[in-house]
C-alpha positions as CSV (number, residue, x, y, z in Angstrom):
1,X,125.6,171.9,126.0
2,X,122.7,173.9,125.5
3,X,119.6,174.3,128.3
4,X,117.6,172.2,126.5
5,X,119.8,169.7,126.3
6,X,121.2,169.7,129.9
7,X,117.2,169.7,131.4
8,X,116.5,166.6,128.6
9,X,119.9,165.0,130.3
10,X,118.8,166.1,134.1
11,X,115.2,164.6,133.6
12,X,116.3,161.5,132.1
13,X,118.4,160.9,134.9
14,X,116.3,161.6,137.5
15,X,113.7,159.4,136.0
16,X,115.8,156.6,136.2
17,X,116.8,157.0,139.5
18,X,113.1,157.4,140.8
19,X,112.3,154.3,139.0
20,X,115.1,152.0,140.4
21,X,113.9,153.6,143.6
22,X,110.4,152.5,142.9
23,X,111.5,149.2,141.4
24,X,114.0,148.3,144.7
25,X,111.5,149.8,147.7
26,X,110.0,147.1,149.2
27,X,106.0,147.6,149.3
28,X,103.9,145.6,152.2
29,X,102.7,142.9,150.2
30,X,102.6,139.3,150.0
31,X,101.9,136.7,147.1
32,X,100.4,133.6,147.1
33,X,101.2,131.1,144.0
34,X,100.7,127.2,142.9
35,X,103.3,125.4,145.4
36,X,104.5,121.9,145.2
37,X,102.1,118.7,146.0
38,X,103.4,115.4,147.8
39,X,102.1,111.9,147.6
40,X,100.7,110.9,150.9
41,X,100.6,107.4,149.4
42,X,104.3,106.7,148.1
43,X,104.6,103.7,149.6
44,X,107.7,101.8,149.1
45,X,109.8,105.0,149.1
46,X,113.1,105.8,150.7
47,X,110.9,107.5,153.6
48,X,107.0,107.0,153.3
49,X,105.3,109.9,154.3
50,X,103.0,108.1,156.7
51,X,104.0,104.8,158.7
52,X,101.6,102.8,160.6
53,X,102.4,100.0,162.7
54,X,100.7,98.1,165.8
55,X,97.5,97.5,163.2
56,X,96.9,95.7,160.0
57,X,97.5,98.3,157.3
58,X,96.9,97.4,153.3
59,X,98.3,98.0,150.2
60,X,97.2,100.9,147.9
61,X,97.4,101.7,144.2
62,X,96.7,105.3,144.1
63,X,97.8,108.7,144.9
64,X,96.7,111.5,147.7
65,X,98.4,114.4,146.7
66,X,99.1,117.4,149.5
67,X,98.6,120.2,147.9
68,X,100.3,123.8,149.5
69,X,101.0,127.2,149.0
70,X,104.1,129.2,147.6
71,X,104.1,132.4,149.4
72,X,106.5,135.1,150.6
73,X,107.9,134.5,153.7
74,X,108.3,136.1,156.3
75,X,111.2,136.8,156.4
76,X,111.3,138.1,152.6
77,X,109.9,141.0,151.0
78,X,108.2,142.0,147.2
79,X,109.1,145.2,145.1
80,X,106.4,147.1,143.2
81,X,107.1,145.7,139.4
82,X,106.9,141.6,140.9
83,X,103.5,142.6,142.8
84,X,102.2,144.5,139.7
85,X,103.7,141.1,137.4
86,X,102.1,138.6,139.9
87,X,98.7,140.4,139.8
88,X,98.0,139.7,136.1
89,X,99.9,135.7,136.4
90,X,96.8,133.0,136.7
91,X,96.1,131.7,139.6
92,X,98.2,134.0,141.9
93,X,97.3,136.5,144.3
94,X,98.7,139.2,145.7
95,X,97.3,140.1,149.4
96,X,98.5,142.9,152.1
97,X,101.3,141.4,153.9
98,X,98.9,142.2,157.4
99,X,96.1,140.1,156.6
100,X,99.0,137.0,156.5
101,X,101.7,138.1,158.7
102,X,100.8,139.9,162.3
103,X,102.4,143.1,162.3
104,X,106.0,142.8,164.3
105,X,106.1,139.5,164.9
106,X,109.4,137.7,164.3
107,X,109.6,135.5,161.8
108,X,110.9,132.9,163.7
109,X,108.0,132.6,166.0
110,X,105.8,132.6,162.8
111,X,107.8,129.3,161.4
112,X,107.5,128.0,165.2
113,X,103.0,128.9,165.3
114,X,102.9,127.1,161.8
115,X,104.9,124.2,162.7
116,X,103.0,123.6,165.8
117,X,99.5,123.8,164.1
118,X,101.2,120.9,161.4
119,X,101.8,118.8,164.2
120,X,98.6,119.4,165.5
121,X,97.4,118.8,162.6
122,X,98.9,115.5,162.5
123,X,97.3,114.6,165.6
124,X,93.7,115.3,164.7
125,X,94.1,113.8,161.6
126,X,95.2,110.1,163.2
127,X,92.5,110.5,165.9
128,X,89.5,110.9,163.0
129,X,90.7,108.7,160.8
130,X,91.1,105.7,163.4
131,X,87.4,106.3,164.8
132,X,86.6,106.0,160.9
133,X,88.1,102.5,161.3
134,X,86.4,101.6,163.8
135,X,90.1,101.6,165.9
136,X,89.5,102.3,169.7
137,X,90.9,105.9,171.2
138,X,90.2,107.1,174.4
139,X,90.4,110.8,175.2
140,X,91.8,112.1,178.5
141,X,93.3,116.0,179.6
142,X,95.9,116.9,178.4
143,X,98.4,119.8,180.1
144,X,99.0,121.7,177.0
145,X,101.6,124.4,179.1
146,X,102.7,125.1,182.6
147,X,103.3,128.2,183.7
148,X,106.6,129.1,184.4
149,X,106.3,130.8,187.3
150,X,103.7,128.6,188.8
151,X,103.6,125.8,191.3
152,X,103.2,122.9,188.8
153,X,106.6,123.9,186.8
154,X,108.7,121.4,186.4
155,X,106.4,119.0,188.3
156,X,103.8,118.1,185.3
157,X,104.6,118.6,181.6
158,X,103.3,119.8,178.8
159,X,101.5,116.2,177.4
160,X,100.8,115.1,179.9
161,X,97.8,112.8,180.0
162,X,95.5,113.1,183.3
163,X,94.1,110.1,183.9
164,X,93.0,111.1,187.6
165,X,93.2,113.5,190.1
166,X,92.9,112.8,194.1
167,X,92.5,109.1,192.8
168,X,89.0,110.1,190.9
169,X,89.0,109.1,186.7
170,X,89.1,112.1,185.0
171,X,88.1,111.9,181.3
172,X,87.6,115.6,180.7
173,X,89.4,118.8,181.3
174,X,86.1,120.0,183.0
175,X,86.7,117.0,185.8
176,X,90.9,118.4,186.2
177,X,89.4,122.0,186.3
178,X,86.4,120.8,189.4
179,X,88.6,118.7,191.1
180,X,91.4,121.8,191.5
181,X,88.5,123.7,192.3
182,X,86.9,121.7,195.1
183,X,90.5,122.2,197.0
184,X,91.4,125.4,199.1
185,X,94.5,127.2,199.0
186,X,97.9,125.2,199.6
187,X,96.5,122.3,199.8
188,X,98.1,119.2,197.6
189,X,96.6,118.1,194.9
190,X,97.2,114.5,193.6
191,X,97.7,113.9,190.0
192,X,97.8,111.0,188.0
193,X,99.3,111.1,184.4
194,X,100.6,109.4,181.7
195,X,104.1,110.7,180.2
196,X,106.1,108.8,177.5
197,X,103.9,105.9,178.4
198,X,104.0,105.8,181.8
199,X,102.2,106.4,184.7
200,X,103.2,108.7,187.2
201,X,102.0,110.6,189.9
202,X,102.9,114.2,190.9
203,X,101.8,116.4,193.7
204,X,101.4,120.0,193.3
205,X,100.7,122.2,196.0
206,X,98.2,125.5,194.6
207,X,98.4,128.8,195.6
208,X,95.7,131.8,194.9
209,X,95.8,133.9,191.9
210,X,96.3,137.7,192.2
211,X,92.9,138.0,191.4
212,X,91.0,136.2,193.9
213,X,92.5,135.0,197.3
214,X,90.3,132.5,197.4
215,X,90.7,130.2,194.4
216,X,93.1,127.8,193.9
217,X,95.5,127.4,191.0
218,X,98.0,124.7,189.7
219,X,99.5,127.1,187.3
220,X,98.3,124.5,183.7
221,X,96.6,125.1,180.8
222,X,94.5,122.1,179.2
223,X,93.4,120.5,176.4
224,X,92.5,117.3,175.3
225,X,94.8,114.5,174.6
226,X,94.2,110.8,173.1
227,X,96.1,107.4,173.5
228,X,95.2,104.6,171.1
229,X,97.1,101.2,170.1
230,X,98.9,101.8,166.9
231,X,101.4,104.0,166.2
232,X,101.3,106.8,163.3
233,X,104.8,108.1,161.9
234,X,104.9,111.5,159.9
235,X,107.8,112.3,157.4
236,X,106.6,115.3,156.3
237,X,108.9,118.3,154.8
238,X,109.8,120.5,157.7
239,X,109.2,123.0,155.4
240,X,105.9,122.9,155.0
241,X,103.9,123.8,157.9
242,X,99.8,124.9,158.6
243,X,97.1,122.9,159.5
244,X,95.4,122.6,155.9
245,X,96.7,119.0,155.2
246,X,94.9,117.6,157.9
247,X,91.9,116.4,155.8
248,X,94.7,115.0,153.3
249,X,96.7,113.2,156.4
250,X,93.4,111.5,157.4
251,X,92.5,110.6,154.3
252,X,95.6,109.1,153.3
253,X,95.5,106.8,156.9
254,X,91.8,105.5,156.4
255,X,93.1,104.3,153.0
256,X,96.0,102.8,154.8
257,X,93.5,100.7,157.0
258,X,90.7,99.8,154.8
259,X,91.0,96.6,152.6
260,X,88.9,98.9,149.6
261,X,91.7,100.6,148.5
262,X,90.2,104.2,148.3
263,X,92.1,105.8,145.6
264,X,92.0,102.4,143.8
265,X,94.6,103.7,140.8
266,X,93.5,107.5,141.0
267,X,95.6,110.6,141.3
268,X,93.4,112.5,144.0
269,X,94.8,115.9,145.4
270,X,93.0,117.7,148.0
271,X,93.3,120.5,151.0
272,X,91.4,120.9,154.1
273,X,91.8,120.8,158.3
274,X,90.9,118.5,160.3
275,X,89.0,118.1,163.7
276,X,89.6,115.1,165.7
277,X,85.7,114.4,165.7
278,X,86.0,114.2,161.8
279,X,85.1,118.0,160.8
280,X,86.7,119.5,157.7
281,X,87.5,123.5,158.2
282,X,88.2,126.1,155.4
283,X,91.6,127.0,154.2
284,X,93.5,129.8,152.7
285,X,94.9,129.5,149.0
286,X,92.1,127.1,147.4
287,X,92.7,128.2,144.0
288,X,96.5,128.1,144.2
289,X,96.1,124.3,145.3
290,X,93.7,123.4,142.7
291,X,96.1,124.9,140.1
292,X,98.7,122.7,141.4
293,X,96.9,119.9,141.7
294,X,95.6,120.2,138.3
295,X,99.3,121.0,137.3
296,X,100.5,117.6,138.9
297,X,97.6,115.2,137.3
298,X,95.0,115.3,139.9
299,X,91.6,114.3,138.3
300,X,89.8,115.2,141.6
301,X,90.0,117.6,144.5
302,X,88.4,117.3,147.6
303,X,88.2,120.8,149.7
304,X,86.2,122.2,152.5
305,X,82.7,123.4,151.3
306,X,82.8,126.5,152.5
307,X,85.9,127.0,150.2
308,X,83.8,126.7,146.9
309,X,83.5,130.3,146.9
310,X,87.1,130.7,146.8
311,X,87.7,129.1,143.7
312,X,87.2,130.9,140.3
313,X,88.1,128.8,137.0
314,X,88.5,125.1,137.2
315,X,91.3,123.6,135.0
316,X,89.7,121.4,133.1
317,X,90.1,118.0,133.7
318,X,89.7,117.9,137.3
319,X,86.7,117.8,139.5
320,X,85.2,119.6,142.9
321,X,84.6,117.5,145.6
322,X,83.4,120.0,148.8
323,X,83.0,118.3,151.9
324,X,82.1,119.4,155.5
325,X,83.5,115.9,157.1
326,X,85.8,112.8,156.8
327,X,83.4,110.3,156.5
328,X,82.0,112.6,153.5
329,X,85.0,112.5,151.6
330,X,85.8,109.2,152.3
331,X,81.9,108.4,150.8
332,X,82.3,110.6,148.2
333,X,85.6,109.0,146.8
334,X,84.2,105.5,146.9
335,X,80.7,106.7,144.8
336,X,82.9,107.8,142.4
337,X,85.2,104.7,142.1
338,X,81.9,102.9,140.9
339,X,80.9,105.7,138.9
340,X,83.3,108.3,138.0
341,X,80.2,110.6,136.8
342,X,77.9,110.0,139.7
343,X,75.6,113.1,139.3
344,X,74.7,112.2,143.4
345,X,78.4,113.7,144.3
346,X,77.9,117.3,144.4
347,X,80.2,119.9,143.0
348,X,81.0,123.3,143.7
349,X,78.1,125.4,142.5
């Protein structure tokens, strides 16, 4: 073998080698693609999505499709050539894996956060679209954690509903947060609550925080809970988690309860959270979910306003519907169903 040849041979294997290195190294990216939509509205299937019972529900002819997300998990990881493929694929993008995934946190606790904010999710969502019908729902504190170590563990629960403390109404967390307040240091505090439909009542002795001597804690963090008559049933894939179905859940529950039919025969897709007062908040992914909608037969697609930006070429057939609220949406949808080409229903512009 002559030099020539053996340096020819040495290079060509050492370029090989460096590129199945380059090709196998992971690189500290994520993508985002198109994922899979779900009929909110399939009713009469094996396991509807949403159940409602305790109020008059009707019949609907149309479909609310929930849109998501295909992206790497955490858990998983992307090699140079699929980021460099997936950056040139439509309606795909390919983002550093820190501005999705906090750096060092387990991926278990990550499925755990999303899953939690779906649920929440949930809740939001029934709580708007019931005050769009017009259903009563009273809000009252909520505990939404106890503190392990303090003196209300395993005395109140996380859910539970506060109706009073020291016998006094409470109907805010500021009223819990005075009423703790107005007490001095190991005394008893008297609460009233309302756990798995119940009412109980729990006293829990406070005690000062490192802090300050002087003020007296119960060891609870609160938020704000709701009770209501009907009863809401989700069978949602576990998989999916996020809060950016919210504005698709609430939809799909005012169409539920109105005697309009909303989607009246339409395939309607759509993404979006959702504030128990009826707010619509941005997402991530809004031209993924438009692509999938599109994909699945959607001929309009409601999203948050502020998430026009987000969205670069619309596949044709299929029409922008931004929002900032439920009762938007919902007015939106119904100008259209009398006029499909209502020039009054603003688009992404």
């Amino acid at each position: 073998m002559t030099k020539q040849t053996w340096t020819a041979t040495v290079s060509a294997v050492l370029f090989v080698v460096l590129a199945a290195v380059i090709a196998l190294v992971p690189v500290p990216f994520v993508l985002w693609s198109p994922g899979g939509t779900s009929n909110l509205l399939a009713d009469g299937a094996a396991t509807e999505p949403i159940t409602i019972t305790g109020t008059r529900t009707y019949p609907t002819t149309g479909s609310l499709l929930m849109t998501t997300v295909a992206v790497t998990s955490p858990g998983s990881t992307l090699s140079l050539p699929e980021v460099l493929f997936s950056y040139w694929l439509p309606s795909r993008q390919v983002l550093p894996r820190s501005a999705v995934y906090r750096e060092g946190q387990d991926p278990s606790n990550i499925t755990q956060d999303e899953t939690q904010l779906m649920t929440d999710s949930q809740s939001d969502a029934v709580v708007a679209a019931l005050r769009e019908a017009g259903i009563p729902v009273i809000s009252w504190p909520m505990v939404e954690s106890v503190t392990s170590s303090g003196p209300a563990n395993d005395i109140l629960k996380p859910g539970d509903l506060i109706q009073a403390v020291d016998g006094r109404t409470t109907t805010a967390v500021q009223d819990v947060e005075a009423a703790v307040a107005a007490h001095h240091v190991g005394e008893a505090v008297l609460f009233t609550v309302m756990r798995d439909g119940q009412v109980q009542r729990e006293s829990v002795t406070t005690r000062a925080t490192t802090a300050n001597p002087d003020k007296p804690v119960v060891g609870i963090s609160l938020t704000t809970g709701y009770t209501y008559k009907p009863s809401v049933k989700f069978a949602i894939d576990p998989a999916v988690g996020g809060s950016s179905a919210g504005l698709m859940f609430a939809l799909a529950i005012t169409d539920k309860l109105s005697d309009d039919d909303l989607t009246a025969g339409r395939v309607i897709a759509g993404t979006g959270t959702m504030a128990a007062d009826g707010t619509v908040g941005a997402i991530g992914g809004a031209q993924e979910k438009v692509a999938a909608a599109a994909r699945d037969g959607a001929s309009i697609f409601v999203l948050p306003r502020d998430n026009c930006v987000d969205v670069g070429q619309v596949p044709a057939g299929i029409r922008l519907v931004p929002v900032d609220s439920l009762d938007e949406a919902i007015t939106a949808l119904r100008t259209l169903q009398a006029s499909p080409d209502a020039s009054s229903v603003a688009g992404c512009s």
